[in-house]
N, C-alpha and C positions, 0 to 999 in steps of 0.2 A: 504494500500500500504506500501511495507519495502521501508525505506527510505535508511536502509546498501544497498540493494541489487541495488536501485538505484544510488547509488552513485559510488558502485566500481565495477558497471557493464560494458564492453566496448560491445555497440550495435551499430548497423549504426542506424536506426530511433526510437526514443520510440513513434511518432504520428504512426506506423502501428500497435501499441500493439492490435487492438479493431478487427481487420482481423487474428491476430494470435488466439486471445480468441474463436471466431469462428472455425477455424481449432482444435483445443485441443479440444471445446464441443464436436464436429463432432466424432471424436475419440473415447473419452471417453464413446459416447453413444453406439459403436461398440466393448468395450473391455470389458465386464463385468466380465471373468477371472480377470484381473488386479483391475479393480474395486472392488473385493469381496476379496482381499486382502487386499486394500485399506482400507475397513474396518477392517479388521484384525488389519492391522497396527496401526490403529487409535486407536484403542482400546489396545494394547497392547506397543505400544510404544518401537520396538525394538530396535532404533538410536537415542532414547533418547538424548544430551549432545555429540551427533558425529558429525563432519565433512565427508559429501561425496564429492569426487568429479568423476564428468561424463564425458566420451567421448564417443559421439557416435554420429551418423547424425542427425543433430540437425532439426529436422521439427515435426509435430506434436504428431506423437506417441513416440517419444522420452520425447518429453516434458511432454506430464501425465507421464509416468515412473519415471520422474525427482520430478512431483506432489506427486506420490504414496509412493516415500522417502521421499518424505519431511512431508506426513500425518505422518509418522512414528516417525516422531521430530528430522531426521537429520538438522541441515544446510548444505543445499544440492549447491553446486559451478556447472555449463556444459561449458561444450566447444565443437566446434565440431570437427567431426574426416575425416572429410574432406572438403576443399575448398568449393567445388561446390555445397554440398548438403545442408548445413546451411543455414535455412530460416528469413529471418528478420525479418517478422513480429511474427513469432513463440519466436523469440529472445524477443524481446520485449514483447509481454504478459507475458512469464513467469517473468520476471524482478518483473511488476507491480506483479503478481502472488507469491513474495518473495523468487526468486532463483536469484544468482546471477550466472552472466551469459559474459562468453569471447568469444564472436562467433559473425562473421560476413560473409555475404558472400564474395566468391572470395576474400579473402586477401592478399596479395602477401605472399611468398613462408616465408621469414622472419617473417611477421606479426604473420602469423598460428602459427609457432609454438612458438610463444610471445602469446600468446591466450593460448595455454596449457600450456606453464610455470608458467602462471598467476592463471592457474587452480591448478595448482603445487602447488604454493607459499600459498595457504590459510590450509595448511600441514594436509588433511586429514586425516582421522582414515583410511576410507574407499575407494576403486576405483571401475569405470564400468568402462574397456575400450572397446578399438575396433580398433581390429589390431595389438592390445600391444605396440599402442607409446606413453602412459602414464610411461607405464613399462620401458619400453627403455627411455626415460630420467631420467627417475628418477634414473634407477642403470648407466646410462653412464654421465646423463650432471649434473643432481644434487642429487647426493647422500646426501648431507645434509637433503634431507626433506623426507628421508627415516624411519628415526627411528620410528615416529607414525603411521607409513601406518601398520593396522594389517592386511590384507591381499582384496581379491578384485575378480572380475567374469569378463571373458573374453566372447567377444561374439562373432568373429568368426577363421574359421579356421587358417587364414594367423595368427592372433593371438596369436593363439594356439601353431602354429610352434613353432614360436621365443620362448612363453615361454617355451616349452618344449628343445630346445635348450640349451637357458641359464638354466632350472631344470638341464639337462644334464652335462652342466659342473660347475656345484655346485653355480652357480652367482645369482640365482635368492633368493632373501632377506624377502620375504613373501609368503602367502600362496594362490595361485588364482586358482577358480573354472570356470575347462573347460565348461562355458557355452553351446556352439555349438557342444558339442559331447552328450549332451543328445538328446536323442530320442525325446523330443518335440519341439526341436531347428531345427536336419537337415532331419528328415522326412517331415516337415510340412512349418518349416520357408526357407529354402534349396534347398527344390524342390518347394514346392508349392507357397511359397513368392517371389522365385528369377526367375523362370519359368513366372509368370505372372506379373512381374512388368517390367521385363527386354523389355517385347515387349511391356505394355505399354508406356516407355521412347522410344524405336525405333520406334514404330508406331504413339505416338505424335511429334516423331520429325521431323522424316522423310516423315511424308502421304502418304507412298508405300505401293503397295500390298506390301504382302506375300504369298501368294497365287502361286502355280506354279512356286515360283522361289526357288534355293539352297541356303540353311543355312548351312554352317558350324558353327559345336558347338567344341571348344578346350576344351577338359577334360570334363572329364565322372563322377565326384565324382556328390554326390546330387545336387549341382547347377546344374549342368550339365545337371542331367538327365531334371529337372524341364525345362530348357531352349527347348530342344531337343525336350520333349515330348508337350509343348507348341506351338514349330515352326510345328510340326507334324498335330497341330490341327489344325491349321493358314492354311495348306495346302500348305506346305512348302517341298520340297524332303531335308532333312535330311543326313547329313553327319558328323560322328564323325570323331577327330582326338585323339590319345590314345598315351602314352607311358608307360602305364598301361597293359600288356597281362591281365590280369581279368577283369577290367572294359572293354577293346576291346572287351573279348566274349561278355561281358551282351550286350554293346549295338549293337553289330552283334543282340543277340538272342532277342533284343528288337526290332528287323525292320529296323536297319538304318545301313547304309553304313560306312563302316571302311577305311583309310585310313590314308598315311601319308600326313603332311600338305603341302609337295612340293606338292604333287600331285591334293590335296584339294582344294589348291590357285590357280588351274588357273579353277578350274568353278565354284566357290564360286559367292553367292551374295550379302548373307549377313555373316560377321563372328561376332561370340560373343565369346570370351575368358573366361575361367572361371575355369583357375588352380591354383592360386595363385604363379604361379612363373613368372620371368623375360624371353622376348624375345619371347615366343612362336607363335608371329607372327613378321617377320624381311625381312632382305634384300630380300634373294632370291626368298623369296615369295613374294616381292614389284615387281619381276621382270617379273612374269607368269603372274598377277591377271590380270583379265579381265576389259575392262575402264568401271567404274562406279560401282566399288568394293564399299561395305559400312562395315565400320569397328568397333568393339564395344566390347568395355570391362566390367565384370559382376565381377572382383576380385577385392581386396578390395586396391591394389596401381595402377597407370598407366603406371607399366613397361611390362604389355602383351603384349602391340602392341609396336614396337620399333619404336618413333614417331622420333628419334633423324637421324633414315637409311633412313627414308622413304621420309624425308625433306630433308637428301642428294641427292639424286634424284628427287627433283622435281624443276623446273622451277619457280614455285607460289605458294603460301599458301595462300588462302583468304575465309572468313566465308559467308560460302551461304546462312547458315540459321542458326537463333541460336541455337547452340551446334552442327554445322556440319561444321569443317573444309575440304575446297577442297583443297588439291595437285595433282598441274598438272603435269605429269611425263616428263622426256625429249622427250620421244616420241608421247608426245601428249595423253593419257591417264590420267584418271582423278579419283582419290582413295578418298573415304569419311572418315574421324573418325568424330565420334558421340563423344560430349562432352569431348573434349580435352584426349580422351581413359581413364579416368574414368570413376566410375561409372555410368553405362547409366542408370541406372535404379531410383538412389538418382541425379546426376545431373542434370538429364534430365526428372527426371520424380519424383514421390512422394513416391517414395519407394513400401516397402510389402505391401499390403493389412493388414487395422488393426485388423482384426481376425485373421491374421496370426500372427501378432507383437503381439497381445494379448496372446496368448502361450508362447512367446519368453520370451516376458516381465516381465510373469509373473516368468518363470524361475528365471529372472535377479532377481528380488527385491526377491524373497525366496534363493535363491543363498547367496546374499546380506547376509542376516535375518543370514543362515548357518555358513560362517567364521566368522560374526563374534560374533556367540556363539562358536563356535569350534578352532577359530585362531591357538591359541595354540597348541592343540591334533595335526590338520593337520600337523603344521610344516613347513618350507619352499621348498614349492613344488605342481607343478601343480595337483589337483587332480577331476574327478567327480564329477556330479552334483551326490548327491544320489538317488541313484531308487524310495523312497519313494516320494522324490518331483518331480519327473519327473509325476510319474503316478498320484502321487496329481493335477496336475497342467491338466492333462488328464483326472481325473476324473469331476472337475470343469469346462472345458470346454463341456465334457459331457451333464450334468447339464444347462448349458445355453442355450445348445440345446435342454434340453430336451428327451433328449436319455436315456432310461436305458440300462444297459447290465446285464446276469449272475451275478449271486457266483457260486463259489463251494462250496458242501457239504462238511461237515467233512469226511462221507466217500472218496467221491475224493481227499480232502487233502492226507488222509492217503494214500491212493493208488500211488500219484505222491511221495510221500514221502519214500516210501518203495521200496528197491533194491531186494526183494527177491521175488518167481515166487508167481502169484496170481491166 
């Protein structure tokens, strides 16, 4: 047991440690991409003499990831990346497990981000965020513990935005790899991660069918579809909402109903949000929706659903069931949100499936391994996971399955390779 990591670890219980060790085994036995890295790392020792530090939802697959840096001989700091999804007993084994750790659940709105600056404060070499509010404090609340960060992997879109924002106008101070734009991130963790965890948190919270009733899905990128195509199988009539004309065709030519969300919100049963921006369910659609609307957010902040218009309007707010707020409307109508309109899927439920996090993951810590042998070359600026680890990380999981596929011949090489008639 580290005795550092228990001392300047802030956990709510260290007696649940022995239920979190149980969740990580579980994991672990289902991530053998990350695992076959793990040895890599172990072997190679490429964070040597580094400080990392982690944000991201802090529950079991998280934490071997946190493990699989740490084989590599980081001293490895996590915090989580959001309120609700941070598990406490996961908290605590890792502790005993020698990470040092600022996560608790549900901590008021102050405490959380005292929990990241603490993750801050032990001035890493290296970062994992998620969502980029690692990044945003560090260049807006404390730029002092900027100078040793040599650069860092982000992991999902909303993320991504912001750092490419501040790339944009020249603010961003290190070098971070777009995790979530490789191909083994939103083909797989995206669609197929967020698609089937999102309705396990709404179906354990809720115990309603699905079946024969309307889902609206807000936003069509890879969450999206994953949601849509999941509500579809559930037997679900499917209704997208777009402000995308390209995604609008696909998911026309994908079977499902197009429309605008006035129109959407008044025969909706269930909504899932999942564009990473503010508002896209509000007022005037608190004003159509049919009594006993259920409402739920899959983007990575809880400004989808505009919880501040919807409590104007309502009479009462009281928890019916945990993670299901009811407002009652003035006229007698009664609107659900699922997990305070976070995420429903980490709030309310255990996130991606770890086959899916084990691609993701593995990204992450080869990501990792990338900047920071590259720090320098890259430069200050968002960039690419490279092709060759994406398809590394694809070929590995391959592998665990068991799959083989093709080569090509040198002749086919040559023939793809050659622009002139054959």
């Amino acid at each position: 047991m580290n005795k550092a990591a228990i001392e300047n670890s802030i956990v709510t219980d260290m007696q649940l440690a022995p239920e979190g060790h149980l969740k990580i085994d579980w994991v672990e036995a289902h991530m053998p991409v990350l695992s076959r890295i793990r040895k890599q790392f172990e072997a190679e020792q490429p964070f040597k003499g580094l400080k990392v530090a982690i944000s991201l939802h802090l529950e079991a697959k998280t934490a071997y990831l946190a493990k699989v840096v740490q084989a590599g001989g980081a001293e490895v700091t996590i915090t989580g990346s959001n309120p609700l999804s941070t598990q406490d007993d996961v908290c605590a084994a890792l502790v005993e497990d020698g990470v040092t750790v600022y996560a608790k659940y549900n901590p008021d709105p102050v405490e959380y981000k005292q929990l990241m600056i603490r993750a801050l404060e032990t001035k890493p070499d290296l970062i994992i965020d998620d969502g980029g509010d690692l990044v945003t404090i560090l260049h807006s609340e404390r730029p002092d513990l900027l100078e040793q960060v040599r650069g860092g992997a982000e992991e999902t879109t909303t993320g991504i935005l912001r750092l490419k924002a501040m790339d944009k106008e020249g603010q961003l101070k290190f070098p971070m790899i777009a995790v979530n734009d490789a191909y083994c991130k939103y083909l797989f963790d995206n669609r197929y991660g967020t698609g089937q965890s999102v309705w396990d948190g709404i179906n354990r919270t809720t115990n309603l069918v699905v079946a024969g009733k309307t889902v609206v899905v807000v936003g069509y990128g890879w969450c999206g579809k994953g949601v849509a195509m999941r509500a579809k199988g559930l037997g679900a009539n499917v209704i997208v909402t777009e402000v995308d004309a390209i995604k609008a065709v696909e998911a026309y030519m994908d079977g499902f109903r197009v429309m605008p969300m006035t129109e959407a919100a008044q025969i909706g049963d269930f909504f899932v949000t999942v564009t990473g921006n503010r508002d896209v369910i509000r007022g005037e659609h608190y004003d159509v929706m049919k009594d006993g609307a259920i409402l739920s957010n899959a983007g990575h902040f809880d400004v989808e659903v505009n919880k501040p218009e919807l409590a104007a309007r309502s009479t009462s707010i009281r928890t019916v069931r945990r993670n299901i707020e009811e407002y009652q409307l003035q006229d007698g109508r009664k609107i659900y949100v699922l997990a305070e309109g976070r995420l429903v899927n980490l709030a309310a439920g255990d996130g991606h499936p770890a086959e899916i996090m084990d691609m993701t993951f593995a990204l992450q810590a080869l990501s990792l391994k990338y900047v920071n042998e590259q720090y320098k070359q890259i430069g200050k600026m968002v960039v690419n996971v490279p092709y060759e680890l994406d398809e590394q990380v694809a070929r590995f999981k391959l592998e665990s399955l068991g799959v083989n596929i093709d080569s090509l011949s040198e002749e086919q090489r040559v023939y793809l390779d050659s622009w002139q008639e054959h």
